[in-house]
LOKOLTOR-107819 format. One record per residue: residue number from 1; residue in one letter; x, y, z of N, C-alpha, C in turn. Coordinates in Angstrom, 2 decimals, always signed. Example, Ala and Ser with C-alpha at 12.3 -4.5 7.8 and 13.67 -1.06 7.14 Angstrom:
<atoms>
<atom 1 a <+13.19 -5.69 +7.80> <+12.30 -4.50 +7.80> <+13.20 -3.30 +7.80>>
<atom 2 s <+12.85 -2.25 +7.08> <+13.67 -1.06 +7.14> <+12.90 +0.03 +7.87>>
</atoms>
This chain:
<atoms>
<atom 1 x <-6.71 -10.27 +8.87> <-5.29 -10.29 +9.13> <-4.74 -8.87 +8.99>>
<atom 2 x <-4.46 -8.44 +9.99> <-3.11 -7.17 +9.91> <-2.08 -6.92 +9.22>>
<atom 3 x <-1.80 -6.29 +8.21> <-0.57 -5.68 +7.78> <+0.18 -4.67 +8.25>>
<atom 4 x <+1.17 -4.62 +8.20> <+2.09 -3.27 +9.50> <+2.60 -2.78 +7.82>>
<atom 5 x <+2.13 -1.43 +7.99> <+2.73 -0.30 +7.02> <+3.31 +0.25 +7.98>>
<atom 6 x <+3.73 +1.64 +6.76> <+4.71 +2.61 +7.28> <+4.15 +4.18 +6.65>>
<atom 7 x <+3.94 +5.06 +6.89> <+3.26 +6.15 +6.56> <+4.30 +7.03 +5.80>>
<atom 8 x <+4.58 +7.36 +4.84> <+5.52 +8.61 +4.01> <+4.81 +9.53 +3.81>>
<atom 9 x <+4.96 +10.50 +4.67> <+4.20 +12.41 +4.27> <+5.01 +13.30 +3.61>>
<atom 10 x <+4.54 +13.68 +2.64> <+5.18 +15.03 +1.71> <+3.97 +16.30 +1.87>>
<atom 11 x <+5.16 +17.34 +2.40> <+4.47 +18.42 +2.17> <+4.77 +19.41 +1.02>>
<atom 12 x <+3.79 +20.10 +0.93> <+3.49 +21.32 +0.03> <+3.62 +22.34 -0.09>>
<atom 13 x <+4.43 +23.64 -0.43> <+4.61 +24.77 +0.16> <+3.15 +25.31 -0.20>>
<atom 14 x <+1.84 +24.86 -0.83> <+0.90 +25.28 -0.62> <+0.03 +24.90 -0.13>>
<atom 15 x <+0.44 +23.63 +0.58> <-0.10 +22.97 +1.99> <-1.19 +21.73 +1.71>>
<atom 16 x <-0.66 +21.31 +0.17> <-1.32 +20.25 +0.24> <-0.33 +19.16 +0.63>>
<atom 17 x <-0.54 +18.35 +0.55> <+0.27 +16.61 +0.98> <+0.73 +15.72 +0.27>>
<atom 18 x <+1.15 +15.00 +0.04> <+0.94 +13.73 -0.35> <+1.49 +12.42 +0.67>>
<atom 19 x <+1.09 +11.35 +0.56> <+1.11 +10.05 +1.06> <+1.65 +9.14 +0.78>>
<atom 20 x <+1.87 +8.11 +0.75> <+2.43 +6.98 +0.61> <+2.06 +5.50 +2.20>>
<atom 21 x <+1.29 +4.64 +1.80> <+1.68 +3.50 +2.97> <+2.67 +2.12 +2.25>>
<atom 22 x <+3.73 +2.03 +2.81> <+4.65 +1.33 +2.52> <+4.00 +0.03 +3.54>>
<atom 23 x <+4.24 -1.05 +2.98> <+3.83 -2.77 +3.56> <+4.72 -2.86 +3.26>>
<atom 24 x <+4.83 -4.39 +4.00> <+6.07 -4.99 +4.02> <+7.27 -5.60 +2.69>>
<atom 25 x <+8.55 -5.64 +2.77> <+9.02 -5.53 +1.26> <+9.13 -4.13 +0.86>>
<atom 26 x <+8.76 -3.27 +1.58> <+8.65 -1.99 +0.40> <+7.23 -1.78 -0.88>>
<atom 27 x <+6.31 -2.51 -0.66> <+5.33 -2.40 -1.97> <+4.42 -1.50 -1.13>>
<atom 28 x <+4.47 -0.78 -2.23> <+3.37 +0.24 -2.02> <+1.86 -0.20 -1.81>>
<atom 29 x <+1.04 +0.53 -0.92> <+0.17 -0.46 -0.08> <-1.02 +0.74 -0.79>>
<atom 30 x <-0.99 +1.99 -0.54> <-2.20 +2.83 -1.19> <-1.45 +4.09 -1.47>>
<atom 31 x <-1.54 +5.26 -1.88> <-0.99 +6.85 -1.77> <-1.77 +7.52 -2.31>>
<atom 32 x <-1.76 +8.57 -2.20> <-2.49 +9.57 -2.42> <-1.77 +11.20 -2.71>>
<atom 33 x <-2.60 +11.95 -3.68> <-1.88 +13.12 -3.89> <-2.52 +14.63 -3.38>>
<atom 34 x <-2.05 +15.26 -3.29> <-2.65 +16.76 -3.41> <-3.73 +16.68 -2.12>>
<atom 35 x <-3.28 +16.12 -1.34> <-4.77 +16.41 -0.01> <-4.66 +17.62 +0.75>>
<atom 36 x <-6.09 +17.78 +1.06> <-5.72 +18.85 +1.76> <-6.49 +18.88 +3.39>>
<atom 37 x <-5.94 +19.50 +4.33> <-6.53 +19.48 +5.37> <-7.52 +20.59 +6.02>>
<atom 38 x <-8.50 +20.54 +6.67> <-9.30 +21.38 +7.28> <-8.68 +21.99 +8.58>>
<atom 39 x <-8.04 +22.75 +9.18> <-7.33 +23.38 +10.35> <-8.48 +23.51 +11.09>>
<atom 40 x <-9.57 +24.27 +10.97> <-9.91 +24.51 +11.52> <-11.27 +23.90 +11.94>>
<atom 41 x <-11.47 +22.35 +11.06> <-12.89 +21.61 +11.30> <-11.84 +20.44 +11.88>>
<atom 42 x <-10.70 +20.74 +11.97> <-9.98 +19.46 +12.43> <-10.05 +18.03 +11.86>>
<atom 43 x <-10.04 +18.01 +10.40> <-10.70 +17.35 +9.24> <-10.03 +17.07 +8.46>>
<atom 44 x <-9.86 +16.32 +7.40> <-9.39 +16.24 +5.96> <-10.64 +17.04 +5.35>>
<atom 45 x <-9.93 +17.78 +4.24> <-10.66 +18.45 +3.13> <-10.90 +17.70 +2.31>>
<atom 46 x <-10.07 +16.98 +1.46> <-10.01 +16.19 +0.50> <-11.48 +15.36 +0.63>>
<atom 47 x <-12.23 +14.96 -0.61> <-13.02 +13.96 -0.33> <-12.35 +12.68 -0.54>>
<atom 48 x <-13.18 +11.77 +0.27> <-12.43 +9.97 +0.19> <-13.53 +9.14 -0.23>>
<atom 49 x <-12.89 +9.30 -1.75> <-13.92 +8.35 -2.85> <-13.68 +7.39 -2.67>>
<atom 50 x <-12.18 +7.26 -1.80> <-11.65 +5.03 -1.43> <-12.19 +4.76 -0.50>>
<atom 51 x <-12.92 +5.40 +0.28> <-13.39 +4.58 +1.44> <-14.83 +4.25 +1.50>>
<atom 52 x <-15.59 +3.11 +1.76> <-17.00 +3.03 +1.54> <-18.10 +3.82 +2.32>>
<atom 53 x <-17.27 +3.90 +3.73> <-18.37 +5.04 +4.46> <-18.66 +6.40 +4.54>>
<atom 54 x <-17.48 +6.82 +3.87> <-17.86 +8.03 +3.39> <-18.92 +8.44 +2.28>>
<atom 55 x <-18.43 +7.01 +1.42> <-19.13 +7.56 -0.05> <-20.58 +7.07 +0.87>>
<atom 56 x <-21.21 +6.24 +1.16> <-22.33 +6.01 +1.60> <-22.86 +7.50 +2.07>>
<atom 57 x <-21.96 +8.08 +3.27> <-22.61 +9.28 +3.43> <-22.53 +10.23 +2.56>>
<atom 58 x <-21.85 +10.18 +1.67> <-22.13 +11.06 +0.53> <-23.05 +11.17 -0.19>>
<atom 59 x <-23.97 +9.81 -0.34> <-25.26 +9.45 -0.93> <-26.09 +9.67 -0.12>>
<atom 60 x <-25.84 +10.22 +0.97> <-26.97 +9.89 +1.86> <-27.35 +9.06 +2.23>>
<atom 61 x <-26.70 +7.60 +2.31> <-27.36 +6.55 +2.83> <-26.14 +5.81 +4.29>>
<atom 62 x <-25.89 +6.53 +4.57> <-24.98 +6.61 +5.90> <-25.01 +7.83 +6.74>>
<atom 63 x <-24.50 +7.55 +7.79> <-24.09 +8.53 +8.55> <-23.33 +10.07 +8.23>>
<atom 64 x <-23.15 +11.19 +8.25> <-22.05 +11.92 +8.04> <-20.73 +11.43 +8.78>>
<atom 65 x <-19.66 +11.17 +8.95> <-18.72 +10.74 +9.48> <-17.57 +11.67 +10.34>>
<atom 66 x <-17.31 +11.75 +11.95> <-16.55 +12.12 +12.76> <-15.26 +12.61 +12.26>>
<atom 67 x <-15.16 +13.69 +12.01> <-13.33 +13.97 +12.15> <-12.45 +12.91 +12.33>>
<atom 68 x <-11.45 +12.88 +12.13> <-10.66 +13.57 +11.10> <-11.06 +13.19 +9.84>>
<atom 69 x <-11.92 +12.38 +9.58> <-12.45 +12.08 +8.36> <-12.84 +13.47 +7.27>>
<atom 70 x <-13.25 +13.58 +6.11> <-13.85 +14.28 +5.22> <-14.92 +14.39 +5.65>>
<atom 71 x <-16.18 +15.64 +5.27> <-17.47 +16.01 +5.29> <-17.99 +15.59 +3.93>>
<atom 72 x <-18.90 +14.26 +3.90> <-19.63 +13.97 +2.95> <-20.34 +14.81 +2.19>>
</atoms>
């Protein structure tokens, strides 16, 4: 089943981020702080310990994963 969020971006004057996904009601759905982006790998910097396919490729037991994703 689908949930419809809403994305809240804060920037950084030292260019990190932060996040917010708002669901429905207003409850906070996930956020995140201090990320940072790759400009020039066209990437997130940040690693993403929440997501399972990354960490897999982080272990080596997955794939490395496509932009905009993190580099395992």
């Amino acid at each position: 089943m689908a949930t419809p969020i809403d994305w809240v971006k804060f920037a950084h004057r030292n260019g990190t981020y932060n996040w917010v996904s708002v669901g429905p009601g207003g409850q906070v759905i996930e956020l995140e702080r201090e990320s940072q982006w790759d400009y020039f790998g066209n990437r997130r910097a940040t690693e993403e310990w929440n997501y399972d396919n990354w960490v897999l490729a982080r272990r080596g037991e997955g794939p490395q994963l496509a932009a905009p994703e993190a580099l395992a």
